[in-house]
C-alpha positions as CSV (number, residue, x, y, z in Angstrom):
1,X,177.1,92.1,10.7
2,X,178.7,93.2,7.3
3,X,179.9,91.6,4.1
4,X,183.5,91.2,3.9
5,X,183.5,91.3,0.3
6,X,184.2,94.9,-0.1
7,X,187.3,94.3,1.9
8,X,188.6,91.6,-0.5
9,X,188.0,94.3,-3.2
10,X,190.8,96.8,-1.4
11,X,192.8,93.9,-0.6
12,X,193.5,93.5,-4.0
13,X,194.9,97.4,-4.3
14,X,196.7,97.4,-1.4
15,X,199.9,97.0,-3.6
16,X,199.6,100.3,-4.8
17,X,199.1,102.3,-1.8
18,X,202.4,102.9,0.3
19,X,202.3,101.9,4.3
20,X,201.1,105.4,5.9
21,X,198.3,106.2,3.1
22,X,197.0,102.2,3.6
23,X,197.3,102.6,7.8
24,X,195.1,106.2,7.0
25,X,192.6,104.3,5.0
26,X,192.0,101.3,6.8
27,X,191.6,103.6,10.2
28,X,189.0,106.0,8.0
29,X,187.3,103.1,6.6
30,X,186.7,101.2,10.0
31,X,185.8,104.6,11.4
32,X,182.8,104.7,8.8
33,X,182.0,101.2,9.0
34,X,181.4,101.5,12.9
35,X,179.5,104.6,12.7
36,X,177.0,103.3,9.8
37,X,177.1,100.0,12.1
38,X,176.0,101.8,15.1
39,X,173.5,103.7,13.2
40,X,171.9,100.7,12.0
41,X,172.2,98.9,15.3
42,X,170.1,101.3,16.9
43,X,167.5,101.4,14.7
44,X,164.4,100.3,15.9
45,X,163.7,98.9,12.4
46,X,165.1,95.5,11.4
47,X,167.6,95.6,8.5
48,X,168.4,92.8,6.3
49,X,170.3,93.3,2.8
50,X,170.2,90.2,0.9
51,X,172.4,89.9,-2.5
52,X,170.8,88.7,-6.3
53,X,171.1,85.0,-4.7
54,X,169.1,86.0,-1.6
55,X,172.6,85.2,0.1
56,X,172.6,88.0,3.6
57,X,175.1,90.7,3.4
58,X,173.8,92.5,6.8
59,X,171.9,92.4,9.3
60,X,171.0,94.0,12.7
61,X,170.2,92.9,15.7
62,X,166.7,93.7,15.5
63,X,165.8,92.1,12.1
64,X,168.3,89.5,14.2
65,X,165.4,89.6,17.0
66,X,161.8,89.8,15.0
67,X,162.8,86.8,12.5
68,X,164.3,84.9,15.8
69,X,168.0,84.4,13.7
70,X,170.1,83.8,16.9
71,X,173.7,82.7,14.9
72,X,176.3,85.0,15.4
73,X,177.8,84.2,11.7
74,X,174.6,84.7,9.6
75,X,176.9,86.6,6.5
76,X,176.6,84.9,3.3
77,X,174.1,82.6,3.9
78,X,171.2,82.1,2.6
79,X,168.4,84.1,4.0
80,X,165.4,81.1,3.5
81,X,167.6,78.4,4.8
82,X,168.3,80.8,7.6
83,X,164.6,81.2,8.3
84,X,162.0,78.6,10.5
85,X,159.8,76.6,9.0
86,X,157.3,78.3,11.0
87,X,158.0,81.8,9.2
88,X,155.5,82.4,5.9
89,X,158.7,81.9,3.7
90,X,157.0,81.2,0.4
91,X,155.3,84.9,1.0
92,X,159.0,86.4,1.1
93,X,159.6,84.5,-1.8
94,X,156.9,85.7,-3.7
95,X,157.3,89.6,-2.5
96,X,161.3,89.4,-3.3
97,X,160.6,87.8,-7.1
98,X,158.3,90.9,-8.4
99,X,161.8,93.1,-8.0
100,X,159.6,96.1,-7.1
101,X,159.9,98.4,-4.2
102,X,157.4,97.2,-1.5
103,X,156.7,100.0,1.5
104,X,154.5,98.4,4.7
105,X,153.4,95.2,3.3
106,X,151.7,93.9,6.7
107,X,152.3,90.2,7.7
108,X,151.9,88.2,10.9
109,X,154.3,86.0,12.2
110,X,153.6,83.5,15.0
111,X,156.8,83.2,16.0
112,X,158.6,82.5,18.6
113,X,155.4,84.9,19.3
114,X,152.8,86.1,18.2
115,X,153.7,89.6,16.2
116,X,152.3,91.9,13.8
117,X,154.9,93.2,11.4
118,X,155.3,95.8,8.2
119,X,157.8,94.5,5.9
120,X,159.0,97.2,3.2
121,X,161.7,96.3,0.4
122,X,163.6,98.0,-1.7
123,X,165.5,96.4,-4.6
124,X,169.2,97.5,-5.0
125,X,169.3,98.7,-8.6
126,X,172.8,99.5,-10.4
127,X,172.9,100.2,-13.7
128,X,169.3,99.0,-14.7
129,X,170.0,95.3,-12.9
130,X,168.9,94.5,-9.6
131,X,172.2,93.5,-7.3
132,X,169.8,92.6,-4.3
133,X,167.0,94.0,-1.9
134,X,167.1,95.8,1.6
135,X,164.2,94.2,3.6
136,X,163.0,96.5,6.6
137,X,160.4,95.1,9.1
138,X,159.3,97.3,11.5
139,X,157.1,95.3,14.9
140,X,153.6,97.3,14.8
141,X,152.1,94.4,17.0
142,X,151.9,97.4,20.2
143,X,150.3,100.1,18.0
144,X,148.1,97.7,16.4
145,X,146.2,96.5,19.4
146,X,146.1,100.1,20.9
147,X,144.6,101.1,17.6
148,X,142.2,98.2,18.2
149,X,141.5,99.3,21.5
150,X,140.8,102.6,20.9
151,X,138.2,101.4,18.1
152,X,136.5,99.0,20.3
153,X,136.3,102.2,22.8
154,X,134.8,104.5,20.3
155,X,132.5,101.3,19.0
156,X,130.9,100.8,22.4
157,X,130.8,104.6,23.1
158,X,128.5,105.3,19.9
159,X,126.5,102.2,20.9
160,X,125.8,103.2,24.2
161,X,124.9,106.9,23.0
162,X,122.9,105.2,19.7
163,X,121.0,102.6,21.7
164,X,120.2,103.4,25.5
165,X,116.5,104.6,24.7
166,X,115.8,102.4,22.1
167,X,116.0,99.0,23.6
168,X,113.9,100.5,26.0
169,X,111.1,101.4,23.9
170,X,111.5,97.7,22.4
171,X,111.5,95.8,25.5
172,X,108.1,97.9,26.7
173,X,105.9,96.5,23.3
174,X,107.7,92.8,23.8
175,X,106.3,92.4,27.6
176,X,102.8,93.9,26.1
177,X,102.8,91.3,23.1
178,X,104.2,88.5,25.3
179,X,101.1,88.9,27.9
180,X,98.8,89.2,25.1
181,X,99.9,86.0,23.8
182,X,99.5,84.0,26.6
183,X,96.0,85.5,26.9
184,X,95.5,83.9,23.7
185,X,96.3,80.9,24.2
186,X,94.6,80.2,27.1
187,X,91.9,81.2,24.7
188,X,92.5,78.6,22.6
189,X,91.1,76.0,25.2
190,X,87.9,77.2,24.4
191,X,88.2,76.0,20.5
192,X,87.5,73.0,19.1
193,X,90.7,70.8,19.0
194,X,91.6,70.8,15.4
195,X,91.3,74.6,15.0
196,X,93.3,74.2,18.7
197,X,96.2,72.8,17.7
198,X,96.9,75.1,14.9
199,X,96.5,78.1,16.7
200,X,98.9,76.6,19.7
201,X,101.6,75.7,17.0
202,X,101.5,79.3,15.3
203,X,101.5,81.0,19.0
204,X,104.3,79.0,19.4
205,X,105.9,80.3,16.6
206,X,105.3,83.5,18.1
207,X,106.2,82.9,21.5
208,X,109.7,82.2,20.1
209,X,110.0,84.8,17.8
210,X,109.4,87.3,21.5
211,X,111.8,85.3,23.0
212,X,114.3,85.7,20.5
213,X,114.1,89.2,20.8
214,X,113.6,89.6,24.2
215,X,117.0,88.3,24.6
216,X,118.5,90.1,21.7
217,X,117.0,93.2,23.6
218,X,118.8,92.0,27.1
219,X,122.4,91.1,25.3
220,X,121.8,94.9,23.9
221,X,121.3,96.2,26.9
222,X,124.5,94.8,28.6
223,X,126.2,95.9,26.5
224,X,125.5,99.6,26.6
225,X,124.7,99.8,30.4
226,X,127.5,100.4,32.8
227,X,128.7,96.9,34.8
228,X,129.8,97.5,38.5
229,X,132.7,94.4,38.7
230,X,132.5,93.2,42.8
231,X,136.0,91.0,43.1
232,X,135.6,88.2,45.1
233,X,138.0,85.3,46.0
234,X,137.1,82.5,43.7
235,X,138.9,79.0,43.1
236,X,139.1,79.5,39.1
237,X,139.3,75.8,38.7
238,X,135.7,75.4,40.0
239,X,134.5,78.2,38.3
240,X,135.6,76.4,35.1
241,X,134.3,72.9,35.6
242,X,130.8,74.1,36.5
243,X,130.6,76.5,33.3
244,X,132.2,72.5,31.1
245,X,128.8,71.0,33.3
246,X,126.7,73.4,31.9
247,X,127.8,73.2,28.5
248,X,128.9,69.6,28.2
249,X,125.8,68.3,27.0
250,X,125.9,70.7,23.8
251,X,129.5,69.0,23.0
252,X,128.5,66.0,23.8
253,X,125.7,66.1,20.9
254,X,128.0,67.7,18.5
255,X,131.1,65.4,19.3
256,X,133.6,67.8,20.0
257,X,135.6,67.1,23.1
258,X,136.3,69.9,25.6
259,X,138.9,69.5,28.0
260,X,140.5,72.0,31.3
261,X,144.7,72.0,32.0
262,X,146.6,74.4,33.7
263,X,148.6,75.1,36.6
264,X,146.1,73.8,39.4
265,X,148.6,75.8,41.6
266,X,146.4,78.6,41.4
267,X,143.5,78.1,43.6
268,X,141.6,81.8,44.8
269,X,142.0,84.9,42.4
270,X,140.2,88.1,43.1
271,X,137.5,88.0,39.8
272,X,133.7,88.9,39.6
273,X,132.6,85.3,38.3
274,X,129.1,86.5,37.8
275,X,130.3,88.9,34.3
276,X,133.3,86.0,34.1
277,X,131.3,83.3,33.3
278,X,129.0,85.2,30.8
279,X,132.1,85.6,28.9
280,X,133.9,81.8,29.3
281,X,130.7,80.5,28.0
282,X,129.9,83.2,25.4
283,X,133.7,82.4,23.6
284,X,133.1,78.5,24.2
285,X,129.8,78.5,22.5
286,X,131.3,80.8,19.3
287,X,134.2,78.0,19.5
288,X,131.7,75.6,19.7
289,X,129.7,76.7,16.6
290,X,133.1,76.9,14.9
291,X,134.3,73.7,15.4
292,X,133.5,70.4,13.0
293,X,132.5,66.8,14.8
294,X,135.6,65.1,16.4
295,X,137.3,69.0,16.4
296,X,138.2,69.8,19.8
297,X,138.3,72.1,22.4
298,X,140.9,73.6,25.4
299,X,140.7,75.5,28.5
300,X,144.1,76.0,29.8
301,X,145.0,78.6,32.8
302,X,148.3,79.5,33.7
303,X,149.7,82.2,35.6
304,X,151.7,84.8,34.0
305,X,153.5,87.6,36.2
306,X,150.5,89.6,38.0
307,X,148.0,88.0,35.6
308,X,145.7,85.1,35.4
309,X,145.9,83.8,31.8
310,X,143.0,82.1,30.5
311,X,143.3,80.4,27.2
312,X,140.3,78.8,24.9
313,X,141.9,76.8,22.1
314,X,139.5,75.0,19.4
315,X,140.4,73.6,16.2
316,X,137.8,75.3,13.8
317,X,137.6,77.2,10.9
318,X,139.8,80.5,12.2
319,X,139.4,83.8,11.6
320,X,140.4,85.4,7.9
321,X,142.7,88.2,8.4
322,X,139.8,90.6,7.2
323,X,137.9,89.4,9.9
324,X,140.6,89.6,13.1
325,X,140.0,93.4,13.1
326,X,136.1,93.4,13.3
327,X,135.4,90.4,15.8
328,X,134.8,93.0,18.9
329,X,132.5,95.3,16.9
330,X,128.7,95.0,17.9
331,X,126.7,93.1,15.4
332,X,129.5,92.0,13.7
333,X,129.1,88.1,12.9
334,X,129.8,86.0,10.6
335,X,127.3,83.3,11.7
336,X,123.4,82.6,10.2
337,X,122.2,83.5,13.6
338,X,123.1,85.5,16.9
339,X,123.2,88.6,17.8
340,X,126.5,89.4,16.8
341,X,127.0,91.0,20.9
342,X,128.5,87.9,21.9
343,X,132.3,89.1,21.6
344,X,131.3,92.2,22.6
345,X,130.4,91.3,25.6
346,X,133.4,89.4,26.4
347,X,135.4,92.2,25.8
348,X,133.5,94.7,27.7
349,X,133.8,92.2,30.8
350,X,137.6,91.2,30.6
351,X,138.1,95.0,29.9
352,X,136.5,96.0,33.1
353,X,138.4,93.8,35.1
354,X,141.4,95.8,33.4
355,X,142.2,93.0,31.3
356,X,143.2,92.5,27.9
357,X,142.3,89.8,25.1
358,X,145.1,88.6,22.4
359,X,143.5,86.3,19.5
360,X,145.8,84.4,17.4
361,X,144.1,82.1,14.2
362,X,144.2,80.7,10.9
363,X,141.9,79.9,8.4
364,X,141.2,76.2,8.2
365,X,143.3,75.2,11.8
366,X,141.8,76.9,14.5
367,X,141.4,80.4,17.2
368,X,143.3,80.9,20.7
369,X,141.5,83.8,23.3
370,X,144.1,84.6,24.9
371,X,142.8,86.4,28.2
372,X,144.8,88.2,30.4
373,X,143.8,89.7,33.9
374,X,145.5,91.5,36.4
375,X,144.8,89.2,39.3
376,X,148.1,88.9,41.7
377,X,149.1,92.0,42.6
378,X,147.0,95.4,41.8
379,X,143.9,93.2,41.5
380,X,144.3,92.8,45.1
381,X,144.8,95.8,46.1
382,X,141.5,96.6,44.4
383,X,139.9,93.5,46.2
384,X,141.0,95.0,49.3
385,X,139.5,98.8,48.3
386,X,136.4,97.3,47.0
387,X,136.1,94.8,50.7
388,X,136.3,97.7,52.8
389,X,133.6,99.9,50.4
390,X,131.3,97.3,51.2
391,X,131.7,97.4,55.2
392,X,130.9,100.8,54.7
């Protein structure tokens, strides 16, 4: 779409030009205008060229597409008004007052869906004075996560090389120290009860401390050790409400409610639930420990194409933006305790059932896992592969 301005501006000199030189001109001039149009239009960049009063003079269909504009008469309005509420408008405000030319400024916007997306602009100068900007966004939401996946990959790989022998020369002394300290406090009966007791309460101490890093040791362990995924038929409903059984109590005492929806159409999906309900209760507990009393927190399964969607929403604290890149990394945590392998290990899992995890947050209103696994069509194929394996 283009500004009919510059029309109105030959308009008023059409008197001067005689019939055949006008007819010549208007032919060349719609000529160029289609070929700059088509240009632009098949850009995969969206284009949006806003006057001094923020009023649009063009737009593509792309720009049309990542800010969800879907008027067909969208010239010489005015871009904000244009724009949902849901859009961070007071962030184009504030980029579009310094006047300055801004190149891959990156920004998320959550709708209609979830994208990641480089804005650039570059402020239309004539004669010293700013006449407008050119706004380009460019969607980067694709290379983004295969940039995150690739770093994930390479974070798990230098694990596995970094750790395999190590945990192994931990978990050796632990065993030793955790039989010795049962032989000590069986040694203990033989004291005299004050001296007893105080011995008991720093073995326990002890006792806890081994146990702490026995399972620091296992969580290690899994996640630098190969899994073997065995798909089975399982109703994902019941997988579900016994993993809410287990953990119920702990939401219970802190008063946050967790609740299960979906489409109770699906009933049997080819999943290992052993490695799947290591990682449904590793992301409930971290949305769990995120979450304030009378917060709350959702299961909701759907079925999407070939995939089982599984979606844990809670209403926490969210993720900062400097954070959303690092969440998968081993040891990464933001908590006072953990081992920091808990998100790891959820995305070691869904990855070897060939799935894939999407996160949205924000700050101060919450965190959606968005898991995605092939379950309805290749899935079964491998089911079937993996079935007649085992009657081998």
């Amino acid at each position: 779409m283009l500004s009919s301005k510059f029309v109105n501006k030959v308009l008023d000199r059409i008197e001067k030009l005689d019939e055949r030189s006008l007819k010549d001109f208007i032919l060349s001039l719609s000529q160029d205008r289609s070929f700059f149009e088509t240009i632009f239009e098949s850009m995969i960049e969206g284009i949006v060229v806003l006057s001094d009063e923020h009023n649009i003079q063009y737009i593509n269909k792309q720009a049309m597409i990542i800010l969800n504009m879907v008027e067909n008469s969208l010239i010489e309005k005015n871009f904000f008004k244009k724009l949902s509420d849901r859009f961070p408008k007071k962030l184009f405000e504030e980029l579009l007052e310094r006047n300055q030319k801004i190149i891959g400024h990156e920004i998320t916007l959550r709708f209609p869906v979830l994208k990641i997306v480089q804005l650039s602009i570059y402020p239309l100068v004539r004669d010293g004075k700013v006449l407008g900007n050119v706004l380009v966004f460019l969607d980067i939401t694709s290379q983004k996560e295969e940039r995150l996946k690739l770093h994930h990959a390479e974070s798990l790989a230098a694990l596995t090389t970094l750790a395999a022998g190590v945990a192994h020369e931990i978990k050796n002394p632990l065993g030793s120290l955790d039989i010795h300290v049962q032989l000590l406090d069986r040694l203990t009966d033989k004291c005299d009860f004050k001296i007893q007791k105080e011995f008991k309460e720093l073995l326990n101490v002890v006792m806890e401390e081994i146990s702490r890093l026995n399972n620091i040791v296992k969580d290690f362990l899994f996640t630098v050790r190969p899994i073997h995924i065995q798909l089975k038929n399982v109703n994902i409903f019941k997988v579900m409400q016994q993993i809410i059984k287990l953990l119920q109590p702990a939401f219970d005492k802190k008063g946050v409610k967790l609740t299960l929806d979906g489409d109770n159409s699906i009933s049997k999906v080819p999943l290992d639930s052993r490695y799947l309900n290591h990682a449904i209760i590793n992301v409930l507990k971290n949305s769990l420990e995120a979450t304030k009393r009378n917060g709350r927190v959702s299961i909701d399964i759907q079925k999407s194409d070939e995939d089982l969607v599984i979606q844990i929403t809670d209403s926490g604290r969210g993720i900062t933006d400097e954070n959303m890149g690092k969440i998968f990394e081993p040891y990464f945590t933001t908590k006072d305790f953990g081992t920091g392998l808990g998100l790891t290990i959820v995305y070691k899992i869904i990855k070897e059932h060939n799935g894939t995890i999407q996160i949205d947050s924000q700050e101060g209103k919450g965190t959606t896992f968005k898991m995605m696994i092939p379950c309805f069509a290749s899935c079964k194929r491998l089911l079937s592969y993996n079935n007649g394996n085992n009657n081998h």
